[in-house]
PAZA-658444 format. One line per 4 residues: number of its first residue (from 1); their letters; for each residue x, y, z of N, C-alpha, C, O, CB. Coordinates in steps of 0.1 Angstrom, whole numbers, plus 2048, in hexadecimal, padded with zeros to 3 digits. Glycine has a CB too. Example, Ala and Ser with C-alpha at 12.3 -4.5 7.8 and 13.67 -1.06 7.14 Angstrom:
BEGIN
1 = AS = 884 7C7 84E 87B 7D3 84E 884 7DF 84E 88E 7DF 855 871 7D3 85A; 880 7EA 847 889 7F5 847 881 800 84F 886 80B 850 88D 7FA 839
This chain:
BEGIN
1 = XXXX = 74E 852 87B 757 854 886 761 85F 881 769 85B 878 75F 846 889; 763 86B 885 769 877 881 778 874 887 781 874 87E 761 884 886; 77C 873 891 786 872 899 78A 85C 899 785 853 89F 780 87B 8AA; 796 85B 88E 79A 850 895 7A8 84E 89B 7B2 852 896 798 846 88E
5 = XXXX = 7A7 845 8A8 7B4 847 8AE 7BB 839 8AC 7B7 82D 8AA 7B3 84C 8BF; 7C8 83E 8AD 7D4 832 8AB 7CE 824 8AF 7CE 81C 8A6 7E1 835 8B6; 7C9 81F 8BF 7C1 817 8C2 7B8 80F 8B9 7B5 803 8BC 7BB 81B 8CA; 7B3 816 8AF 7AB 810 8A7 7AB 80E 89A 7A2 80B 892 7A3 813 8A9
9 = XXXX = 7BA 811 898 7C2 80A 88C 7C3 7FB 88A 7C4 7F3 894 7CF 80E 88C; 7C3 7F8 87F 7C2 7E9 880 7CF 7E5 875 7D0 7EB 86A 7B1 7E3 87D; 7D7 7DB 879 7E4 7D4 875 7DF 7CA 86E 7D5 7C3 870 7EE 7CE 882; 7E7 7C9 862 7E8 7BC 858 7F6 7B9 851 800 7C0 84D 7DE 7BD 84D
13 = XXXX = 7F3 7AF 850 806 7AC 84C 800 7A2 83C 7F7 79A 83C 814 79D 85E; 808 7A5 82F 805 79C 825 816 79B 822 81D 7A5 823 7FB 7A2 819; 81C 78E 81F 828 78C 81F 834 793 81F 83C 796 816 829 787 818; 832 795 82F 83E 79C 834 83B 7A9 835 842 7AF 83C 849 79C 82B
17 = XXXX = 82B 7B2 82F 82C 7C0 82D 825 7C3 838 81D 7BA 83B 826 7C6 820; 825 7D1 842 81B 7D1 848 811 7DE 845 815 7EA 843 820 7CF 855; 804 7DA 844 7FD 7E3 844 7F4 7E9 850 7ED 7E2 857 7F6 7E1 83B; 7F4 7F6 851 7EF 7FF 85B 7E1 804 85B 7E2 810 859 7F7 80A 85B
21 = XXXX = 7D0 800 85B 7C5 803 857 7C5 810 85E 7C5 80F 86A 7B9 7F9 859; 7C6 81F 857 7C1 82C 85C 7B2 82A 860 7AC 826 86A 7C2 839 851; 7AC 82E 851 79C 82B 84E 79D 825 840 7A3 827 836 791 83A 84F; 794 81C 844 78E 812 83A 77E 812 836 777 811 841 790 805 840
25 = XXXX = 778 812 82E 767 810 82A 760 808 836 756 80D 83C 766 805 81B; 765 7FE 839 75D 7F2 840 759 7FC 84E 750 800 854 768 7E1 844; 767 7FD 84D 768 805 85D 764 811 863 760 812 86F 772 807 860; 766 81D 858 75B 82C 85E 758 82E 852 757 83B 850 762 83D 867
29 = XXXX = 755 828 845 749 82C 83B 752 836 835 74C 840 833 739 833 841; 760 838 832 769 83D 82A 766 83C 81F 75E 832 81F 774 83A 82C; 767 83F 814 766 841 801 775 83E 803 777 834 7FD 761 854 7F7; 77E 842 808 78D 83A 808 792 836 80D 790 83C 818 796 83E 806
33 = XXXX = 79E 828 80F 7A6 825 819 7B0 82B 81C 7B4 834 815 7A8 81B 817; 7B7 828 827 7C2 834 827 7CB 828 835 7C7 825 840 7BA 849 82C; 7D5 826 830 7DB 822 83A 7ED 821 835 7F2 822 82A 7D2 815 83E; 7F2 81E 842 800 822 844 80B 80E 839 809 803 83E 803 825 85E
37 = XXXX = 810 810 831 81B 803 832 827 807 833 82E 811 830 81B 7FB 826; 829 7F8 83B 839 7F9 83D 83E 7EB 836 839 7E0 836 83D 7F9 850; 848 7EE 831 853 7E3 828 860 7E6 82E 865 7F0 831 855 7E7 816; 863 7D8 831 871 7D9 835 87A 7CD 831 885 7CA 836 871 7D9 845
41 = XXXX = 875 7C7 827 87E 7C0 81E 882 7C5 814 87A 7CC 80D 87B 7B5 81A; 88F 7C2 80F 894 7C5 803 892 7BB 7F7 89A 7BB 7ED 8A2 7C8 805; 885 7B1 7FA 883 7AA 7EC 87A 7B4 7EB 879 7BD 7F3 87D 799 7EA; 872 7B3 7DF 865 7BB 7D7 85C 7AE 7E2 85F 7A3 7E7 863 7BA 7BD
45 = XXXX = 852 7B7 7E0 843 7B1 7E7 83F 7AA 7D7 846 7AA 7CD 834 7C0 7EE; 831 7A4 7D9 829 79F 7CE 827 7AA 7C8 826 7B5 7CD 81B 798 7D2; 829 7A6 7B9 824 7B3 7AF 813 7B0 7B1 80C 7A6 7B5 82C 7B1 79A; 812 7BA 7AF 801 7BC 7B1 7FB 7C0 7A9 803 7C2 7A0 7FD 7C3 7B9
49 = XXXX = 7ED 7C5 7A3 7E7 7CE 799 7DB 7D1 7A3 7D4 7C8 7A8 7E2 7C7 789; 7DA 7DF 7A4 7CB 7E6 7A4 7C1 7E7 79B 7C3 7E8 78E 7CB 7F2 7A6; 7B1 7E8 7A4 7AE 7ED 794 7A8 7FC 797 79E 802 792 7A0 7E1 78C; 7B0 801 7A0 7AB 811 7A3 7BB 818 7A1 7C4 812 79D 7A4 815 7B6
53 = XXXX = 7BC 823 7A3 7C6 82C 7A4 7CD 82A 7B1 7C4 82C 7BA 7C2 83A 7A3; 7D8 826 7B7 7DC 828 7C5 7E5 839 7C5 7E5 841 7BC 7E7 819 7CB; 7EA 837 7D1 7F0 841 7D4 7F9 842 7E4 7F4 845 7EF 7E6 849 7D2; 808 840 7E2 80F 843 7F0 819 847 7EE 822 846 7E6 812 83B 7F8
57 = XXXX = 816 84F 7F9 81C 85D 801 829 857 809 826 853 815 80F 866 80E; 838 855 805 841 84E 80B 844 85A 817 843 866 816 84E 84B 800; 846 852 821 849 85B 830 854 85B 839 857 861 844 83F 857 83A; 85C 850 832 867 84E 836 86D 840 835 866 835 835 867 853 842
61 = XXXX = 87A 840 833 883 835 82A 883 835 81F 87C 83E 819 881 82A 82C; 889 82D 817 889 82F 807 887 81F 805 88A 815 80C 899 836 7FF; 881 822 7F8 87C 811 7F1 87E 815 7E2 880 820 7DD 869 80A 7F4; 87D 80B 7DE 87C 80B 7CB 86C 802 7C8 868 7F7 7CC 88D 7FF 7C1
65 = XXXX = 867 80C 7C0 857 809 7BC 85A 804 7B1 863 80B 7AC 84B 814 7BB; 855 7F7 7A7 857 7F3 79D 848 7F0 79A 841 7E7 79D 862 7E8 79D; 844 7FD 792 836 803 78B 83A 7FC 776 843 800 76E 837 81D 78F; 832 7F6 776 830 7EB 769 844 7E6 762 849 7E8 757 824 7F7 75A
69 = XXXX = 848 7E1 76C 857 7DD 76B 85F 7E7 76E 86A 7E2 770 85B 7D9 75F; 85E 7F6 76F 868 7FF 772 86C 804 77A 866 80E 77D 868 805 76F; 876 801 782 879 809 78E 87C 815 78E 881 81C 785 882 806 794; 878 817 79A 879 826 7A0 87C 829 7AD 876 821 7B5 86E 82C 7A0
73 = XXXX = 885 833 7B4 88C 832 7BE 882 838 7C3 87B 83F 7BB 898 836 7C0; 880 838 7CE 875 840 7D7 87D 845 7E7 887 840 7EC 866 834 7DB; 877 84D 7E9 87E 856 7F8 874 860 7FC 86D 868 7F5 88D 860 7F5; 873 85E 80D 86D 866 815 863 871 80B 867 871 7FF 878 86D 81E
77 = XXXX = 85A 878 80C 854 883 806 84D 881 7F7 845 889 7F2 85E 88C 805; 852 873 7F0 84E 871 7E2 841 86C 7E6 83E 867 7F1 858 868 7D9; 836 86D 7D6 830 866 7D5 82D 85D 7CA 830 860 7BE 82A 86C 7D8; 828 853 7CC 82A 848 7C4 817 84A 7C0 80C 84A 7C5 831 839 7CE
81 = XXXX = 81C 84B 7B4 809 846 7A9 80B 83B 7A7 815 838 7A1 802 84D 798; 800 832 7AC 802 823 7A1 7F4 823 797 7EA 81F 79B 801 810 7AD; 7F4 828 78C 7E7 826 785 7E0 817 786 7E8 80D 788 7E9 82A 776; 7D7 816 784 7CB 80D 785 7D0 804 779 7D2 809 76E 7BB 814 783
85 = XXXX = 7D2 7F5 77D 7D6 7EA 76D 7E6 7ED 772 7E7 7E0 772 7D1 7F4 757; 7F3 7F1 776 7FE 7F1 777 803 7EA 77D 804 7EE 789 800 7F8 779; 80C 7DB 77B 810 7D6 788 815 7DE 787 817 7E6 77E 815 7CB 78C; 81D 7DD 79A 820 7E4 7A3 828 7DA 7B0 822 7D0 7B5 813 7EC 7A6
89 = XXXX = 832 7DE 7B3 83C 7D5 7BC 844 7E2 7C3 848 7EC 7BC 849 7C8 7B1; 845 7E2 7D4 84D 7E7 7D7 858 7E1 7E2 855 7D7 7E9 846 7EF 7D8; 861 7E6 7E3 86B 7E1 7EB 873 7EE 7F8 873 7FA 7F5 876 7DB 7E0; 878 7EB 801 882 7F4 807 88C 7F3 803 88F 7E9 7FC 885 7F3 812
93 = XXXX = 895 800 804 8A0 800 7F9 8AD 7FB 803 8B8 7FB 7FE 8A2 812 7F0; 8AC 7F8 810 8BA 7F7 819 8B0 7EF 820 8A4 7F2 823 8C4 805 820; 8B9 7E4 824 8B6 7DC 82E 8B5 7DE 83C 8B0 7D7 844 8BE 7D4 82D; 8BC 7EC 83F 8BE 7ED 850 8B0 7FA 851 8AF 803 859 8D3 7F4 857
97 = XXXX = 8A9 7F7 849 89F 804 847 88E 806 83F 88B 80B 834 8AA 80D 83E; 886 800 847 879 800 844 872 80D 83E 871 818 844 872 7FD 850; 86D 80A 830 864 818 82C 858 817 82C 850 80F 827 865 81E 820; 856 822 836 843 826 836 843 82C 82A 84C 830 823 83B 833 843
101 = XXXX = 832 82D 828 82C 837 823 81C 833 826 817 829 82B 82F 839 815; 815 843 820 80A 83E 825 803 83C 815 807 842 80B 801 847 831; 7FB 834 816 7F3 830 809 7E2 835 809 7DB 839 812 7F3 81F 808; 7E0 834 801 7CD 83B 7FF 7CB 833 7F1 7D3 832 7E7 7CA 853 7FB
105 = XXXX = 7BE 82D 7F1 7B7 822 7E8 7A7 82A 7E9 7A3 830 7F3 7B8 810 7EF; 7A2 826 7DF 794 82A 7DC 78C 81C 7E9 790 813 7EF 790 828 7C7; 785 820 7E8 777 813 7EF 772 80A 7E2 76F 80B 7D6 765 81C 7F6; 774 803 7EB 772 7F4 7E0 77D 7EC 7D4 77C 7E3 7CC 765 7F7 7D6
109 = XXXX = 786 7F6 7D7 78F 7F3 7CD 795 7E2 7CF 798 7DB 7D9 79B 7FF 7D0; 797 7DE 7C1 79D 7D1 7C7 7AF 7D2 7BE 7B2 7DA 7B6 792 7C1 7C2; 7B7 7C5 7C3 7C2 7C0 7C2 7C3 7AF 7BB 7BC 7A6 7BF 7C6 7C3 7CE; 7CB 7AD 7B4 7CF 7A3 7AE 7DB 7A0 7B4 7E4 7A9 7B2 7D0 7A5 7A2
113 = XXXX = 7DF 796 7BA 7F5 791 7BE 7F3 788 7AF 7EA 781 7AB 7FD 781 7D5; 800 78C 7AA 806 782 7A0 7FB 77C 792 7FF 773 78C 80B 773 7AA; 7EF 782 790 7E4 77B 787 7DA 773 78F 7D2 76D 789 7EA 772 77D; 7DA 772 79E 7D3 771 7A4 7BF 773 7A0 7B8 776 796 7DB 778 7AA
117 = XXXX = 7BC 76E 7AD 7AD 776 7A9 7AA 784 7B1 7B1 785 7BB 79E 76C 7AE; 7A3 78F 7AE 7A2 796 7B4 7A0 797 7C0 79E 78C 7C5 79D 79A 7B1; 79F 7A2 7CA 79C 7A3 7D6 79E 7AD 7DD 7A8 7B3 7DB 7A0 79B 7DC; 794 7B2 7EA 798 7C0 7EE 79E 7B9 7F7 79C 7AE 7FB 78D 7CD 7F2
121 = XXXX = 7AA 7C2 7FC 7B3 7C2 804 7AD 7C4 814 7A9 7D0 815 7BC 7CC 7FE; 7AC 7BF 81D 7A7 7C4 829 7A9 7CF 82E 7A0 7D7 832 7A9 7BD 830; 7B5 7D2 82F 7B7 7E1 832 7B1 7ED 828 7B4 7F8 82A 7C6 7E2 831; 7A8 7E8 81E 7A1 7F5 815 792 7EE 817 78A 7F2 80F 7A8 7F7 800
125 = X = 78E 7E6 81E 77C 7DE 822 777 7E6 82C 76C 7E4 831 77A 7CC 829
């Protein structure tokens, strides 16, 4: 599927976060996921671990990414590397103010919350 439109984005929410499916593997046979999150709390989400490289492209609002315990301010235009093995926690940095960005994951990549068991994330299936 060369052309996908807004209509056939698909919504997921994991505590509190919402995720935006662009393209996903399951869905037009992508090699990457690619889709939009929004955070709009000012706690940190679940620290997480990949076991691929991520990558997002902040698009607007500011958050603090806490990449293997360290924070980092983030704003519109930055990009955030999370290497593969890193927890990884992010937050919005102001309460009256949700930050996008868009994210990109390999195919098949999975995630860990908290020591968890693995798992691909639906929004990257």
């Amino acid at each position: 599927m060369p052309v996908i439109t807004p209509v056939d984005h698909e919504r997921f929410e994991l505590q509190g976060v919402e995720f935006t499916s662009l393209v996903r593997p399951g869905k037009a046979g992508a090699e990457n996921a690619v889709w939009w999150v929004r955070v709009e709390s000012c706690e940190p989400g679940p620290p997480h671990v990949l076991d691929r490289d991520e990558v997002l492209v902040a698009r607007s609002g500011e958050a603090v990414a806490s990449l293997d315990g360290t924070e980092h301010a983030v704003g519109a235009g930055d990009t955030i590397l999370v290497p593969a093995g890193t927890p990884f926690a992010l937050r919005a940095a102001a309460p009256d103010e949700a930050f996008v960005a868009l994210a990109i994951l390999p195919a098949g990549a999975t995630a860990c919350l908290d020591g968890g068991e693995p798992f691909v994330p639906p929004w990257c299936a």
